[in-house]
Backbone bond lengths (Angstrom), bond angles and torsions (degrees), N, CA, C in turn:
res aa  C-N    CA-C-N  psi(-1)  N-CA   C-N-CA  omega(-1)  CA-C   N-CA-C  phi
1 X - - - 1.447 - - 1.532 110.71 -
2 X 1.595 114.70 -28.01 1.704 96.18 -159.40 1.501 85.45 -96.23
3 X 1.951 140.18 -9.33 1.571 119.12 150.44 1.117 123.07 -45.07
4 X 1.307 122.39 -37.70 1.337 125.03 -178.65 1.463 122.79 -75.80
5 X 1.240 121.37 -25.19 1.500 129.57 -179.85 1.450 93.52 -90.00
6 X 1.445 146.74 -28.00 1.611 134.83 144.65 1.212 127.93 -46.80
7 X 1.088 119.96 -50.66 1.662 143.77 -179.80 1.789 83.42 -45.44
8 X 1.234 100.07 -78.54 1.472 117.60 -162.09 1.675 115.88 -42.41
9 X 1.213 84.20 -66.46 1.980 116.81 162.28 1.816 114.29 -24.57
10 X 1.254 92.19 -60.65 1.517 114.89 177.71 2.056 120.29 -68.47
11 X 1.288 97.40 -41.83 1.467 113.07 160.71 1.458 127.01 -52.40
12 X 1.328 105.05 -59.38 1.291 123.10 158.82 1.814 114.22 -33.52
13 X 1.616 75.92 -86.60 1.814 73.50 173.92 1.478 149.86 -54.83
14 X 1.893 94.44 -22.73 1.679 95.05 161.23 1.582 102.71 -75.63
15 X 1.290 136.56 -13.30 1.913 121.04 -179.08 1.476 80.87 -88.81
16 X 1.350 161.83 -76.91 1.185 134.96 -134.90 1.508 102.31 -73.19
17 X 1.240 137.90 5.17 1.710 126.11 -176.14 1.453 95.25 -107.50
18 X 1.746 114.47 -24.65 1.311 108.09 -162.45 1.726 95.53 -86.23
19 X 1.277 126.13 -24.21 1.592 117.44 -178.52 1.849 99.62 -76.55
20 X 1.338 125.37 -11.00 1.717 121.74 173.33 1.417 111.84 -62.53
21 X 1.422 106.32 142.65 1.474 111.40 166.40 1.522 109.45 -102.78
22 X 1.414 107.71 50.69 1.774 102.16 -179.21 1.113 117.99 -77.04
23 X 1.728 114.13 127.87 1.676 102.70 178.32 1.434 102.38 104.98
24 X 1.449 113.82 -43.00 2.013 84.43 177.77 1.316 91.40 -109.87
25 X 1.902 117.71 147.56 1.196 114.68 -179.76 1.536 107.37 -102.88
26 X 1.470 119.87 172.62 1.275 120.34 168.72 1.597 104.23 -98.83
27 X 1.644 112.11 151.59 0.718 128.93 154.61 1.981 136.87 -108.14
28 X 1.354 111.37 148.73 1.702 118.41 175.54 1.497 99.14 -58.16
29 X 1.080 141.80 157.23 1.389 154.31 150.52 1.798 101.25 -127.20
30 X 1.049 138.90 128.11 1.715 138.81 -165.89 1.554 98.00 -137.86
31 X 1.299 125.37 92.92 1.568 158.20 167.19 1.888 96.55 -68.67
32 X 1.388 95.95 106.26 1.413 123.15 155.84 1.587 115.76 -98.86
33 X 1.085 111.62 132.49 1.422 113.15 155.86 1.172 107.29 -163.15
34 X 1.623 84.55 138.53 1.668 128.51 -157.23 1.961 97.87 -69.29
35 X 1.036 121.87 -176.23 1.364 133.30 -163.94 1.774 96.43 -113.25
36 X 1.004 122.14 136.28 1.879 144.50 -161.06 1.555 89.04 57.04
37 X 1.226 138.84 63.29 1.677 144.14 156.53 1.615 90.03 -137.42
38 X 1.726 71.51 128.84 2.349 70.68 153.26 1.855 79.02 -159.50
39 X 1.385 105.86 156.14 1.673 138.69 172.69 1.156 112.70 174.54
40 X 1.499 98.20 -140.20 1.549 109.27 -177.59 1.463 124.12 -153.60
41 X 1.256 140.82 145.46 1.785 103.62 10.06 1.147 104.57 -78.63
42 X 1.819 110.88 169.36 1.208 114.61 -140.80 2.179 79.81 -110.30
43 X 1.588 110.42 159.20 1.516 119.19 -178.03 1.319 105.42 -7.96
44 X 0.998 132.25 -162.28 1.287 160.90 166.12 2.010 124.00 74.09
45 X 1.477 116.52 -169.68 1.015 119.23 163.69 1.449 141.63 -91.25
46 X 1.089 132.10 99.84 1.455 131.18 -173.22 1.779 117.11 -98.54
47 X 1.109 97.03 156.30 2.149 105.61 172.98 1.618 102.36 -130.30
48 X 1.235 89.83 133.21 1.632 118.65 -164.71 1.443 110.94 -121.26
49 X 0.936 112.98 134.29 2.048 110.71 168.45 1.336 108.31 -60.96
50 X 0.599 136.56 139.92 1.777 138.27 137.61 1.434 106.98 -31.90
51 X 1.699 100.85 124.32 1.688 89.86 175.30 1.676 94.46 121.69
52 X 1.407 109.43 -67.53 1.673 121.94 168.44 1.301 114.36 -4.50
53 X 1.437 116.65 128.82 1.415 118.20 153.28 1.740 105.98 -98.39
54 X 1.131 105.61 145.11 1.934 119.17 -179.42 1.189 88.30 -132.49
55 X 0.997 110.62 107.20 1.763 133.17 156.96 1.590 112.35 -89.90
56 X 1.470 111.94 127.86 1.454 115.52 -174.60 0.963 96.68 -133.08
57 X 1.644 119.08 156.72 1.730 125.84 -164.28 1.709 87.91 -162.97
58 X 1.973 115.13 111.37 1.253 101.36 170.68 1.500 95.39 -153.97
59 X 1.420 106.64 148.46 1.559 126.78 175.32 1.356 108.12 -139.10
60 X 1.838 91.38 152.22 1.546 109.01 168.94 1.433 112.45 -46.11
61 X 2.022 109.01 142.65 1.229 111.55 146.24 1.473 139.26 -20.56
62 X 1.927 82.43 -50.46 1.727 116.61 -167.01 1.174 93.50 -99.23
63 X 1.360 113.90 128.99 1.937 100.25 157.68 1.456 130.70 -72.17
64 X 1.553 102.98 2.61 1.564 118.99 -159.77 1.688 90.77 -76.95
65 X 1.288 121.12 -39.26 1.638 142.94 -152.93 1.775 92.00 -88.25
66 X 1.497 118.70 158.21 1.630 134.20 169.67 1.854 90.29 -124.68
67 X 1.543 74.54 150.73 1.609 95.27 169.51 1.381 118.21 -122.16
68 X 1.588 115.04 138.70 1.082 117.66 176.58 2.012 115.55 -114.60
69 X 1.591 106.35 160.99 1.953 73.09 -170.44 2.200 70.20 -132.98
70 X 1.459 86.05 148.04 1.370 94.27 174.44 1.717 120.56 -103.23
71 X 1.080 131.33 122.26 1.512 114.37 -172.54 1.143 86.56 -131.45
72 X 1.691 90.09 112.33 1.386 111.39 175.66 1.706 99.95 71.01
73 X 1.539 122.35 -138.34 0.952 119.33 174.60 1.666 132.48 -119.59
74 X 1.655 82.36 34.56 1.620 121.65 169.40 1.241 117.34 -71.09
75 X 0.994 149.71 97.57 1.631 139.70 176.49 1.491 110.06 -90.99
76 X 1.665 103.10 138.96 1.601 102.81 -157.32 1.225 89.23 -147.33
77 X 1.497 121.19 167.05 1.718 121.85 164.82 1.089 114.53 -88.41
78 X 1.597 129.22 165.58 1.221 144.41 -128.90 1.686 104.62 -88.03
79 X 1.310 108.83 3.55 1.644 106.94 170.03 1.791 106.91 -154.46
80 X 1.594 88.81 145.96 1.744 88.49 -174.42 1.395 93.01 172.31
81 X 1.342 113.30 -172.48 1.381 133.91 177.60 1.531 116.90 -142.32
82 X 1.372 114.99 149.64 1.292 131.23 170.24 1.194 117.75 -128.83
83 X 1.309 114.19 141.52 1.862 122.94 165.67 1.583 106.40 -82.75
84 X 1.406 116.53 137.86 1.286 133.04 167.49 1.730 107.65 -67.63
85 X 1.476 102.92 80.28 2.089 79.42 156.68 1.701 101.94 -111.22
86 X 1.493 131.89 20.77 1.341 120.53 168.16 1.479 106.46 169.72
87 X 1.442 98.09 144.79 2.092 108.67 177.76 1.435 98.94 -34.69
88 X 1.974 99.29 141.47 1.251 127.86 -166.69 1.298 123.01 -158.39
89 X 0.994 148.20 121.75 1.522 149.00 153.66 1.430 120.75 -80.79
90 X 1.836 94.90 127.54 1.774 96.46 -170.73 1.756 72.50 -116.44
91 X 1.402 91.19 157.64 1.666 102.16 -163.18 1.680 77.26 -151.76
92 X 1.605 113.29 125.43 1.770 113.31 156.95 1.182 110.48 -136.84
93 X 1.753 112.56 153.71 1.359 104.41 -148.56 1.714 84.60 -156.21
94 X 1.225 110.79 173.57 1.511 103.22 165.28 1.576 120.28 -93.57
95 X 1.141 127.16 167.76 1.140 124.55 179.48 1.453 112.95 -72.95
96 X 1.331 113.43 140.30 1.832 93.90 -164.36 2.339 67.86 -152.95
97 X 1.430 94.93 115.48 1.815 118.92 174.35 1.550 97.50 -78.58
98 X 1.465 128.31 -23.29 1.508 108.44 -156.51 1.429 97.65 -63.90
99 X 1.614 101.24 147.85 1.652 92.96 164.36 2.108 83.51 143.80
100 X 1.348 101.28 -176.48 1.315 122.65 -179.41 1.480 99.85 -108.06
101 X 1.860 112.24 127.64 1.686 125.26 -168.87 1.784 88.22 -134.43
102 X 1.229 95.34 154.49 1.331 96.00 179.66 1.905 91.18 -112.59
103 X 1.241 108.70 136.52 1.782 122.57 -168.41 1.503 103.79 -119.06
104 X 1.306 112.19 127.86 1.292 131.70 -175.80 1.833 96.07 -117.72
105 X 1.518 100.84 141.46 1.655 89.12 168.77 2.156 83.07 -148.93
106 X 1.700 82.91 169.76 1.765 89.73 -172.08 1.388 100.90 -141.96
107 X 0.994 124.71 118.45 1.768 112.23 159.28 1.414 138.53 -20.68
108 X 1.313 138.03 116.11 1.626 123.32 164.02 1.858 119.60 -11.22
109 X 1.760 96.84 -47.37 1.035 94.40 -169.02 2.111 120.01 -94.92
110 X 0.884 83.07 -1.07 1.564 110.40 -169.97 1.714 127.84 -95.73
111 X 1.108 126.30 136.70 1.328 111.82 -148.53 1.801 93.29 -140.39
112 X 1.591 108.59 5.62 1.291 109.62 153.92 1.940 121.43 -119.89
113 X 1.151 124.35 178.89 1.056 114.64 -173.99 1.384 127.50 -77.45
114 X 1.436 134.86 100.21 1.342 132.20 -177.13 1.693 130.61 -72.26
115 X 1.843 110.15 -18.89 1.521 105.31 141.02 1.602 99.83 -145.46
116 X 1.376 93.86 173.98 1.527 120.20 -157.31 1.306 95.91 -117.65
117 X 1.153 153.90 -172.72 1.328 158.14 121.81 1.688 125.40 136.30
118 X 1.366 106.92 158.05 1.755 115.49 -167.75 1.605 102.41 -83.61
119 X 1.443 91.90 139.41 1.638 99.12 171.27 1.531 110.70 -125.63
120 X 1.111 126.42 140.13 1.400 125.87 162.71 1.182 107.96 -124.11
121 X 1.855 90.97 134.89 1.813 111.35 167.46 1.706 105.52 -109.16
122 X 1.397 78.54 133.56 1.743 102.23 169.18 1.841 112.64 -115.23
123 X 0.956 92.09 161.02 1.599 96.60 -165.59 1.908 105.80 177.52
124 X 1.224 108.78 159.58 1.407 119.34 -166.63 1.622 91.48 -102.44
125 X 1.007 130.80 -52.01 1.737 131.22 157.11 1.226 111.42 -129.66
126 X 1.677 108.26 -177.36 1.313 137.75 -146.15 1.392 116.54 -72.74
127 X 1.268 115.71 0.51 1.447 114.10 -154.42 2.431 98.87 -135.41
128 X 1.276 100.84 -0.10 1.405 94.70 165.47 1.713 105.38 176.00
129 X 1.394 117.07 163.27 1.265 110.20 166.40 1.814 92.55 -173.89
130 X 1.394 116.16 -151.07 1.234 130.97 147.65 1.362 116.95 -102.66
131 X 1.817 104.87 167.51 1.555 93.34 172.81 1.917 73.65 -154.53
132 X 1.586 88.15 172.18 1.741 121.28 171.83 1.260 107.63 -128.57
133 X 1.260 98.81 159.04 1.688 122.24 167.07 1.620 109.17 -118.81
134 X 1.405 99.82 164.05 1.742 114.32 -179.25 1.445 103.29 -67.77
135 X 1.621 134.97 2.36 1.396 128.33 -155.03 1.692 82.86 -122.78
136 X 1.357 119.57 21.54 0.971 110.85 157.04 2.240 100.15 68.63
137 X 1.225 133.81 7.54 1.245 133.99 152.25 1.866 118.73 -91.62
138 X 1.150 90.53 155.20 1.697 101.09 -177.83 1.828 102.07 -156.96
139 X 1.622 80.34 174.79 2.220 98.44 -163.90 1.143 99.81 -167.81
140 X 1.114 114.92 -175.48 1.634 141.39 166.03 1.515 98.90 -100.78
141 X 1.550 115.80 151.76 1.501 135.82 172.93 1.646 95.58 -149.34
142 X 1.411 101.61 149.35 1.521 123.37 171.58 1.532 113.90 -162.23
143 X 1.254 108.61 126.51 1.826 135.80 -164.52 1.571 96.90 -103.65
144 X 1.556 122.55 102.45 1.188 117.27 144.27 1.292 144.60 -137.59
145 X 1.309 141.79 121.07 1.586 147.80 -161.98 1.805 94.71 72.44
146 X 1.146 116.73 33.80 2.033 110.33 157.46 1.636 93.02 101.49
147 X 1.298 114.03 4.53 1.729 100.17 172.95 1.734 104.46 -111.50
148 X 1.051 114.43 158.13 1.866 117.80 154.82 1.366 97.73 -136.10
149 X 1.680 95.70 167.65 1.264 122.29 -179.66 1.277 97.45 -133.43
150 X 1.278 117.63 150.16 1.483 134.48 -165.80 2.290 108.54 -131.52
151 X 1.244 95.54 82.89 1.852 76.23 -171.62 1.466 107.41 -98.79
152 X 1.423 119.62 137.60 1.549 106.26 -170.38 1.722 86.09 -103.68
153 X 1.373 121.96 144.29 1.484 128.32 177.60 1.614 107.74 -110.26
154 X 1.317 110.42 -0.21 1.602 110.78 173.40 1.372 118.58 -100.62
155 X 1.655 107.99 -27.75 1.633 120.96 -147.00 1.564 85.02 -103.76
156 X 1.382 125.87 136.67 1.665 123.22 -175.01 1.711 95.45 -20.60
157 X 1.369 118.81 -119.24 1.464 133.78 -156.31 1.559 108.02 -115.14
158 X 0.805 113.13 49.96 1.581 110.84 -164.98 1.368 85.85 -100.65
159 X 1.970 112.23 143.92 1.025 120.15 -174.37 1.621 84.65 -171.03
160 X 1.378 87.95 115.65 1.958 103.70 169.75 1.472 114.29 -110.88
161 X 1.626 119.64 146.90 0.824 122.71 -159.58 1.807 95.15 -142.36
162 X 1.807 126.48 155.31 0.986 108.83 176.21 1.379 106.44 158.31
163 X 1.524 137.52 174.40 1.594 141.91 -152.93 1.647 88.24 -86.26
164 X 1.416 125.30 127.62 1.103 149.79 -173.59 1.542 94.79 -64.00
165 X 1.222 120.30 -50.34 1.363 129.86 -169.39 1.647 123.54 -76.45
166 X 1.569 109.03 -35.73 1.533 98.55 173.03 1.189 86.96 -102.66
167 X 1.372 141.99 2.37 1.955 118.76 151.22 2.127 79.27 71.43
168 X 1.199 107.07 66.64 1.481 110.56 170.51 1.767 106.53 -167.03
169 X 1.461 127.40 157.30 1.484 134.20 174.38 1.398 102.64 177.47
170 X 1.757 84.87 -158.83 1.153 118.87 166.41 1.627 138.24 -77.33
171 X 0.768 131.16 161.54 1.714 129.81 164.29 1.963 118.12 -152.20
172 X 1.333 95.43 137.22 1.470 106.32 165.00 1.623 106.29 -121.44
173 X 1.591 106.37 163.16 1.273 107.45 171.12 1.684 99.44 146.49
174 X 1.262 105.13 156.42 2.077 121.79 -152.75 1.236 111.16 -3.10
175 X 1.141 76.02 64.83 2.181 94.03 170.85 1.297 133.20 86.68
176 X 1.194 96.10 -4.61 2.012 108.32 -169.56 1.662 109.04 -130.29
177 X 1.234 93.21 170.28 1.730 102.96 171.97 1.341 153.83 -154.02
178 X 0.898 168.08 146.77 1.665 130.22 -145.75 1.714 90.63 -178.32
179 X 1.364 95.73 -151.01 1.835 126.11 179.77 1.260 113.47 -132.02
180 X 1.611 90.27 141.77 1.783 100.54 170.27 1.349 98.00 -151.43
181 X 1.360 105.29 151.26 1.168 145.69 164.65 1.442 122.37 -104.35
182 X 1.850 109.73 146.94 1.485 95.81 178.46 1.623 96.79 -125.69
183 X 1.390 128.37 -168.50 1.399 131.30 -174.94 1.025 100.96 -166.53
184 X 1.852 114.02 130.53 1.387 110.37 159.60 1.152 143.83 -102.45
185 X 1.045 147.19 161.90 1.535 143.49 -167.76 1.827 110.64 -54.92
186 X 0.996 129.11 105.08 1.528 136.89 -178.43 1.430 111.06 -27.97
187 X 1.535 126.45 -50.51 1.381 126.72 149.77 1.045 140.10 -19.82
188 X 1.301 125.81 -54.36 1.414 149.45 172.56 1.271 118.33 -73.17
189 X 1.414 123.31 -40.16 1.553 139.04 -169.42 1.637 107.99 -31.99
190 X 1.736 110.75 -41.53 1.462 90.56 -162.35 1.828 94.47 -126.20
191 X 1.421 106.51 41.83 1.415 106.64 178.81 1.777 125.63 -66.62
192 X 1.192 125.69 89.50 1.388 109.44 -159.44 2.068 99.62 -61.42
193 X 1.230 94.77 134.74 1.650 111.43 -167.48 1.287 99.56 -98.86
């Protein structure tokens, strides 16, 4: 009888260790979403194992608008996945350019930078306005479905074109042509607008 109350004893206790989660912890995951965003997962707070994949998938209301989703202070496009190894905030929002970027542009033929300098776009919403630069030139720009256009109306013909989202392209203008890129101030990066 007392093998059997071991046998038993012992059974028991490997099912009560085997229903424990000892050793992997859970983690917070904290779902923002910005205003004209809807997907998934949808706002709120979730707990995740360690280990977890969180797959998120989100688009504009508008299709005119891009979305960007921030995890943590990662900026990523509006669909992807992450593994859980620790608490995180995914925050998605639309892409919103207003603000001061610092703009680099280079020649076709050129493989260092031929101008330097900050531009700011102003605009009443997300999808066009004007903007200036510190060189004392300005234009109209308008962002729609993940492209912008950049037209300067002071500077000869310069007109940049390029992915709304890495804020990078093309350019033509007084005869030549190349790439630019823009960058924003690290501060700003994950400002919900």
């Amino acid at each position: 009888m007392k093998k059997h109350t071991e046998i038993i004893f012992l059974i028991l206790l490997i099912l009560t260790f085997a229903h424990c989660d000892w050793g992997i912890p859970d983690y917070q995951v904290t779902v923002i979403t910005g205003e004209g965003v809807t997907g998934a997962p949808e706002a709120g707070v979730y707990e995740h194992r360690e280990g977890t994949t969180v797959n998120y998938d989100y688009f504009p209301e508008d299709p005119v608008h891009t979305v960007e989703v921030f995890i943590d202070d990662s900026r990523n496009t509006g669909s992807g996945s992450i593994t859980v190894w620790s608490s995180f905030t995914l925050t998605s929002q639309l892409v919103d350019i207003r603000g001061t970027w610092n703009m680099q542009m280079r020649w076709s033929e050129s493989s260092e930078v031929n101008f330097d300098f900050n531009i700011t776009f102003l605009g009443a919403d997300l999808t066009s306005g004007t903007f200036s630069d510190d060189r004392g030139y300005s234009g109209l720009w308008s962002a729609e479905n993940g492209n912008i256009t950049i037209t300067y109306t002071n500077w000869s013909d310069y007109v940049l074109i390029g992915s709304l989202f890495n804020m990078n392209g093309t350019y033509t203008g007084a005869g030549s042509d190349g790439a630019w890129s823009a960058s924003e101030p690290e501060e700003d990066s994950i400002t919900l607008r």
